[in-house]
C-alpha positions in Angstrom: 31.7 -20.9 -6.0 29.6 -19.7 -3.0 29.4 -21.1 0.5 31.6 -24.9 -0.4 33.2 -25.6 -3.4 31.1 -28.4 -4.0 27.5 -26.4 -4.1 25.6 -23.4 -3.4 27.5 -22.0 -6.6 26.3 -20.4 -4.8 25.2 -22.9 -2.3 25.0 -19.8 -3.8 16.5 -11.2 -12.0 15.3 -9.5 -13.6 13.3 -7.3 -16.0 10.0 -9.4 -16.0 9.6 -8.6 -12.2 11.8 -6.2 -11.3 10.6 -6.3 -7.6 10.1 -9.3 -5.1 6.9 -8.1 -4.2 3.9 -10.4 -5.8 0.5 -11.4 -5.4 -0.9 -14.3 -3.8 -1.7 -17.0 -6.5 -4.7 -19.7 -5.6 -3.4 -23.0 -4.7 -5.0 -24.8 -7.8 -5.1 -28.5 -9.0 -2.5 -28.7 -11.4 -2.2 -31.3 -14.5 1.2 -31.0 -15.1 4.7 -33.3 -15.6 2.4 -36.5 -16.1 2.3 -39.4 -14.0 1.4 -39.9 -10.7 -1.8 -38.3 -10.1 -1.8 -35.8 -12.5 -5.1 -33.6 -12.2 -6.2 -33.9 -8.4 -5.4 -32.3 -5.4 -6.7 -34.9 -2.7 -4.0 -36.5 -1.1 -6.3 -38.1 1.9 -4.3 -41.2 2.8 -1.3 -40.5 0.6 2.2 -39.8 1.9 4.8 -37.1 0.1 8.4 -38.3 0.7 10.6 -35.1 0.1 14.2 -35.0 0.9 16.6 -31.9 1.3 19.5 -31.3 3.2 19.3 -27.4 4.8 20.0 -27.6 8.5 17.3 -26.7 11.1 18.5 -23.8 12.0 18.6 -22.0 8.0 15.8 -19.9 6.8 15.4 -22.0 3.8 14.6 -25.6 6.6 12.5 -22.9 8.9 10.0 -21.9 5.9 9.7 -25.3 4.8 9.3 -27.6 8.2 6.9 -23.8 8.0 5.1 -25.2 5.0 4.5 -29.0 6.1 1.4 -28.0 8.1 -0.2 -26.0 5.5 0.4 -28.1 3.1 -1.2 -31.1 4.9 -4.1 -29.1 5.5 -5.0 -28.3 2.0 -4.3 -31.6 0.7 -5.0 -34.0 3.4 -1.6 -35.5 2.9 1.3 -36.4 4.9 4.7 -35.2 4.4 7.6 -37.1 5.5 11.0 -35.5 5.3 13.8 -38.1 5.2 17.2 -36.3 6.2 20.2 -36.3 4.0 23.0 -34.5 3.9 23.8 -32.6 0.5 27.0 -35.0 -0.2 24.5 -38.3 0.1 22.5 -36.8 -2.5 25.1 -35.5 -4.8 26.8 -38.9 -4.8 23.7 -41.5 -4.8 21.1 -39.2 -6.7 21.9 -40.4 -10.6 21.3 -44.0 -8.8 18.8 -43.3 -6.3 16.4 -41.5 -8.2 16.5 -44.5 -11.4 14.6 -47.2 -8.3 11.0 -46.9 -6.9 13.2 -45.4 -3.6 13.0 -42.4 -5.4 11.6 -39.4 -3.4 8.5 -37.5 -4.7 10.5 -34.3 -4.1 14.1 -33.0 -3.5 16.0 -30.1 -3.1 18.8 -30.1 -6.1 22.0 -27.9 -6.5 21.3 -25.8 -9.9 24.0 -26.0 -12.7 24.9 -27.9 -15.9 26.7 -30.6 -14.0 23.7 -31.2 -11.1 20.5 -30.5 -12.2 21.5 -30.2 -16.0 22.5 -33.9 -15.7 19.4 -35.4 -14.2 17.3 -33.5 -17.0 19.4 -34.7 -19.4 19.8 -38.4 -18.1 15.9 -38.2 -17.6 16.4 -39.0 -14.1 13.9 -35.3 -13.0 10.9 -35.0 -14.8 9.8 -31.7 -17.0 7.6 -29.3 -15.1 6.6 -26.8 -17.7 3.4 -27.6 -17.3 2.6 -27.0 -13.4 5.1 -23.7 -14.1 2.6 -22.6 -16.1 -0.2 -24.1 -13.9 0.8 -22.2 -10.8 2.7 -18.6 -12.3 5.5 -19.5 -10.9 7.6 -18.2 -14.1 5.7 -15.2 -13.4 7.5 -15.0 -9.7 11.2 -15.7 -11.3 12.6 -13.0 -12.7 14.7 -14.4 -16.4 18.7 -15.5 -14.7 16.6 -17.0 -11.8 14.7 -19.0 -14.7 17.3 -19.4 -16.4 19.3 -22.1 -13.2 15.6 -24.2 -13.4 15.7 -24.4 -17.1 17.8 -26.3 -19.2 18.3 -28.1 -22.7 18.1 -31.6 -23.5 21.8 -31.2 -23.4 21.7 -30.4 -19.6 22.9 -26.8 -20.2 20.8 -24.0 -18.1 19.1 -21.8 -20.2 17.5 -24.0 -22.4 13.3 -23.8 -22.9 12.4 -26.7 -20.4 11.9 -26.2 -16.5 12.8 -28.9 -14.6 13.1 -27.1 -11.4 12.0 -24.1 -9.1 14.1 -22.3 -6.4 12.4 -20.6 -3.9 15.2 -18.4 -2.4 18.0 -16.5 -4.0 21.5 -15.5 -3.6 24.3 -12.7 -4.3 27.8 -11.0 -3.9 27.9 -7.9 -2.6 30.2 -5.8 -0.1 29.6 -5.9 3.2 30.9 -2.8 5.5 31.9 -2.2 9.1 29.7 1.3 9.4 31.8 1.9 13.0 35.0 1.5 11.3 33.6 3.7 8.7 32.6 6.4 11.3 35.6 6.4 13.6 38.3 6.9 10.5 35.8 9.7 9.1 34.6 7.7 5.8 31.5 7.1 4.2 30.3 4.2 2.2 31.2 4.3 -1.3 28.4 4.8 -4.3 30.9 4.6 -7.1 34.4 2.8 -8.1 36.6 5.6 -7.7 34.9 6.5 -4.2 35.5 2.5 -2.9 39.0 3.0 -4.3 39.6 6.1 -2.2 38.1 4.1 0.7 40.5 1.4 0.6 43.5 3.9 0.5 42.4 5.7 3.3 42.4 2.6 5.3 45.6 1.6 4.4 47.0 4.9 5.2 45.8 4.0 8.8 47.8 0.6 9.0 44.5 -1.0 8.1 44.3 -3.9 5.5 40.8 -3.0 4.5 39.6 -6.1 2.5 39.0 -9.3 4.2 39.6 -11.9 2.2 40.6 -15.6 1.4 42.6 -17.3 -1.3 42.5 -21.0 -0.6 38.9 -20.9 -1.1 36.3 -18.8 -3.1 36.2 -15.4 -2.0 39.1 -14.7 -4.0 37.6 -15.3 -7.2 34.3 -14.3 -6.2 36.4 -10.9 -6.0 38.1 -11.6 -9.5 35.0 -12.6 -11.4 33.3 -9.5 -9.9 35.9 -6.9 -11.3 35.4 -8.8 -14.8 31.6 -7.8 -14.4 32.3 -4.5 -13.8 33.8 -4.6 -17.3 31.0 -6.5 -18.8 27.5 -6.6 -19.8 24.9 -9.6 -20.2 26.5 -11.1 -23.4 29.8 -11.2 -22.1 27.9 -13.1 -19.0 26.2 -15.6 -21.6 29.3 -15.9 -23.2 30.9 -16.8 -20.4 28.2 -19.2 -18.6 26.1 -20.3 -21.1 28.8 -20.9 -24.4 26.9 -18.6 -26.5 30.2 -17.3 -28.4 33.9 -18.0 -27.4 35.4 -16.3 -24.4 38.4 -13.9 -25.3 40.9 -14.7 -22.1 42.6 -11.5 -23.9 39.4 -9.4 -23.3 39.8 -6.5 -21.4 37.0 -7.9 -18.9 39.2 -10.7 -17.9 42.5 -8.4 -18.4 41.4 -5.7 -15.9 40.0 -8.7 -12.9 43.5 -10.0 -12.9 45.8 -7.0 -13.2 43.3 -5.2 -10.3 43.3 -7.9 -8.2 47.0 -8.2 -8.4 47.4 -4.4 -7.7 45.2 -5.1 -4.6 47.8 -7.0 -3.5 50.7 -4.7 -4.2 49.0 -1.8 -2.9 48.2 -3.4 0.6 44.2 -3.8 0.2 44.4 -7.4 0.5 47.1 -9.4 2.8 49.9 -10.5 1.2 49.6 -13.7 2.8 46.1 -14.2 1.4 46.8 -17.0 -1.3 46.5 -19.4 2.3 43.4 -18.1 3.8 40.2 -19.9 4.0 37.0 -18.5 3.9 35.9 -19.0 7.2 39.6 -17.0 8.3 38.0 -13.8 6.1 34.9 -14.0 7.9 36.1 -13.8 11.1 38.3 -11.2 10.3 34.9 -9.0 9.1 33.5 -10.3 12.1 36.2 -9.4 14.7 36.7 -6.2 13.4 40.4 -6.7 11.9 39.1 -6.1 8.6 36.3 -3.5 7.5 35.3 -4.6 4.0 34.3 -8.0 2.7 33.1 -9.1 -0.6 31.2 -11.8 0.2 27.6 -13.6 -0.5 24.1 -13.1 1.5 25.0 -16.5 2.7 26.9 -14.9 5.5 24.3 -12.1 6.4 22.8 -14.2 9.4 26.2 -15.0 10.8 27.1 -11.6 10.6 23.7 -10.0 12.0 24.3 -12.6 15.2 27.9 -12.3 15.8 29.3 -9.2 14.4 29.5 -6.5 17.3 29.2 -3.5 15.2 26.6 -2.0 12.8 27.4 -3.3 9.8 25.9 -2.9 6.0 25.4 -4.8 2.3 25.3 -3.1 -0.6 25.9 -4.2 -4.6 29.7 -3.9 -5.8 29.8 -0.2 -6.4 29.8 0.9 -10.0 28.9 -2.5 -11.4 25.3 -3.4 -12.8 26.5 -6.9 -12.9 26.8 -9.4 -9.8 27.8 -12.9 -8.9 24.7 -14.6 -8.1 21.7 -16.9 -9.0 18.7 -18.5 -7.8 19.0 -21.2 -4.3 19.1 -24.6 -5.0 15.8 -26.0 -6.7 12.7 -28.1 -5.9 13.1 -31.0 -8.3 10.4 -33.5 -8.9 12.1 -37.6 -9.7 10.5 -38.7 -13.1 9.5 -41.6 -10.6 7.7 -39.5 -8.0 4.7 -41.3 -7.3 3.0 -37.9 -6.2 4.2 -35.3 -8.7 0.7 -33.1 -8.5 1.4 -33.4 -4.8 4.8 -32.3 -5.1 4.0 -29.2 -7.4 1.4 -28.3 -4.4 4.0 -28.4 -2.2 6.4 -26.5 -4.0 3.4 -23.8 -4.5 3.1 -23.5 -0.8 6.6 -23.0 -0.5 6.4 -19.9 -2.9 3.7 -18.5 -1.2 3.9 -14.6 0.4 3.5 -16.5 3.9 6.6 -18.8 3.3 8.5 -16.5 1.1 8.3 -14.1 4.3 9.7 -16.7 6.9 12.6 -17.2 4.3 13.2 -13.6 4.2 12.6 -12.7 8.1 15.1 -15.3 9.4 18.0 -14.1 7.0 17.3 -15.6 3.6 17.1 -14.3 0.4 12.9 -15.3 -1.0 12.3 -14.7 -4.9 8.3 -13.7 -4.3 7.9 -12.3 -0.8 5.6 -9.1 -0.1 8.0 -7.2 1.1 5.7 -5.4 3.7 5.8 -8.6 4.9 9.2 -8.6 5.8 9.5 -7.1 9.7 13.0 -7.4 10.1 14.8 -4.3 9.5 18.1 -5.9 8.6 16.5 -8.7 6.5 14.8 -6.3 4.9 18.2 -4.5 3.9 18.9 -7.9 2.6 16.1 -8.1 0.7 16.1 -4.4 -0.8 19.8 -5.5 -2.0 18.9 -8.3 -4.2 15.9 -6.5 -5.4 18.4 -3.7 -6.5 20.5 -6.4 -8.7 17.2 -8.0 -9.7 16.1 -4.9 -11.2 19.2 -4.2 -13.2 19.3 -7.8 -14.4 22.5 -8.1 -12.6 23.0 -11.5 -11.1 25.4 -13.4 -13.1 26.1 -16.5 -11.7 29.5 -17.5 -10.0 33.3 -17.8 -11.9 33.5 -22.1 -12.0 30.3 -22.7 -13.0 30.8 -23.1 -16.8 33.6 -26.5 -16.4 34.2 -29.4 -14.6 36.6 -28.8 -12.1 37.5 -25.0 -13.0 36.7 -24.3 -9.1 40.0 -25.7 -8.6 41.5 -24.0 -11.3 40.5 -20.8 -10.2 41.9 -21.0 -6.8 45.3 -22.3 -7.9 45.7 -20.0 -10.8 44.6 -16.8 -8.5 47.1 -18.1 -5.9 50.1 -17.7 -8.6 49.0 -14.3 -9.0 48.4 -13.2 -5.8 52.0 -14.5 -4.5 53.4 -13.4 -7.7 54.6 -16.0 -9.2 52.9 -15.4 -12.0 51.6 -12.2 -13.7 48.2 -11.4 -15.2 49.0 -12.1 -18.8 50.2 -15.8 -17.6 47.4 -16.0 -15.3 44.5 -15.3 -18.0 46.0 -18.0 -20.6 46.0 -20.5 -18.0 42.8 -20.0 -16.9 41.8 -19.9 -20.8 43.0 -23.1 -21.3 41.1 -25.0 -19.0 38.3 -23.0 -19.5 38.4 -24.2 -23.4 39.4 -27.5 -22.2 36.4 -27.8 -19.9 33.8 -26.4 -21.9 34.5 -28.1 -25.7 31.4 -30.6 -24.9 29.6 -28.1 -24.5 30.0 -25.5 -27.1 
């Protein structure tokens, strides 16, 4: 539930690192995942066929078209990138990737029902070994790992990697700082201050939160108040099945009688159950409304077109935040390179890559961050360093079912127009959640 419905969930860290910053690690010969040409480096002559589906003009496609020439360099091979979009490989992948027209690498949304599914069908290969080969679990803090890892189940968070993002992504709020300054308010640092904010705005005639109900901002918003309830267990709970969700809880009590009080007290449009997510954007962009709780996806839109000086910061007074690694480099069990994959996937998480990522508006997960120039970027970056350090990110709301996307956004739109309540709202959501998740608990 980030940038589509149907990926970046979010198309859209933790204690081991704490910080983005890292050190360089040697591109070595790697032995690991088996096959191919396990063991040697020299690709003179050989051709890696690697397939992802960012457009040109994203930080993520600018870092690696970036990468291509040093990578060809140090190996000696060639790189051809076969353009797809992220529907053709979504759809054709499980078929695709069983034939010898299998790439060597892809790009691969992250989740139980993507990448959990090719490592479970066999269809990605296991890539513990050039993990350990290269350090790259030293460069992933533990909820990035735990998006690349999964069980022989398909369920993230199991003990075998079979991917690697190279980018990040989060929640937090964004602010209009000139709509701040002309009413007389300052950014909030706690709850009750962002509370206090978004009365004072109203008091103005101002609907302060941008937001959209037809899509996912809503309950991007919704699971975000939970998290302010909750701590890591209720977050594996949730996302990872460890022990049953309690729809009664007072995490999942206090998102939906809040965010039916926003509502009712005029801090989110009444008509909001038919907005779209681009509508909220705009309306942060054009000025009509000064607060949106939103992903880092939008921070490059927002730094070209918004005509104010704007901010990010985490949700205030919450430790926890809807988030997770990119989307991963996964290596087809029938790669016929895979040693020239993992170098190509090293490349990519190198400080010189990492800081194109983060200078163009992305979010890397090992950049220097002296090496990041761009004073806003670098706002971006601190950010998710900020979460990273408290172990915050915690995935997005639909991620745990089939389907529950949809089931958010329909059971959200009861409450927001009131035709339901919160109580009503909760069991629903319950339901389907428990419905959803039995194969998997």
């Amino acid at each position: 539930m980030a940038r589509t419905p149907s990926h970046r969930r979010a198309t859209r860290a933790f204690a081991a690192v704490g910080s983005i910053a890292v050190a360089a690690l040697t591109l070595a010969a790697c032995s690991g995942g088996g096959g191919g040409d396990a063991g040697s480096t020299d690709g003179e002559g050989k051709t890696l066929t690697l397939w992802h589906y960012e457009g040109d003009d994203s930080a993520m496609a600018k870092a690696w078209n970036a990468a291509v020439p040093i990578f060809e360099e140090k190996t000696g091979a060639t790189v051809k990138i076969e353009e797809k979009s992220f529907e053709q490989i979504q759809k054709t992948a499980s078929q695709v990737l069983d034939t010898d027209a299998a790439p060597d690498l892809m790009e691969f949304n992250k989740g139980n029902a993507t990448a959990g599914f090719l490592a479970s069908t066999g269809l990605i290969a296991d890539i513990s070994d050039a993990v350990t080969q290269y350090g790259w679990d030293a460069k992933l803090a533990p909820s990035l790992q735990t998006t690349a890892k999964y069980s022989s189940d398909g369920v993230m968070g199991g003990d075998t990697w079979y991917g690697v993002p190279n980018y990040g992504e989060f929640v937090g709020v964004y602010y209009n700082l000139d709509a701040f300054n002309a009413a007389g308010l300052e950014v909030p640092t706690t709850y009750d201050e962002f509370v206090k904010v978004l009365d004072a705005f109203v008091a103005k005639g101002v609907t302060p939160l941008a937001e959209a109900g037809a899509e996912y901002p809503l309950g991007q918003l919704w699971y975000q108040l939970a998290l302010s309830k909750a701590d890591r267990s209720w977050v594996d709970d949730y996302q990872l099945y460890k022990n049953p969700v309690d729809w009664n809880g007072s995490e999942v009590e206090y998102a939906s009688k809040t965010l039916s009080d926003y509502v009712s007290k005029g801090y989110i449009a009444k008509d909001v159950s038919s907005v779209k997510a681009e509508d909220a954007g705009v309306s942060f962009i054009n000025g009509t409304s000064p607060i949106f709780v939103s992903g880092s996806w939008w921070y490059g839109r927002f730094a070209e077109e918004a005509g104010f000086d704007w901010s990010l910061a985490a949700f205030p007074g919450s430790k926890l935040s809807p988030g997770s690694s990119g989307n991963l480099w996964v290596v087809p069990e029938r790669s016929k390179n895979k040693d020239l994959a993992y170098e190509f996937i090293d490349v990519t998480m190198s400080p010189e890559i990492q800081a194109i990522i983060g200078n163009s508006g992305g979010v890397p997960v090992a950049a220097d961050t002296a090496d990041i120039t761009d004073a806003k970027s670098k706002q971006l970056i601190d950010t998710f360093n900020g979460v990273l350090a408290d172990d915050g990110l915690s995935f997005y709301p639909d991620w745990p079912a089939p389907g529950f996307y949809d089931v958010l956004v329909q059971e959200l739109q009861g409450l927001v127009t009131g035709s339901q309540d919160a109580a009503t709202t909760d069991a629903n959501l319950g339901k389907k959640y428990d419905e959803g998740t039995a194969d998997f608990r």
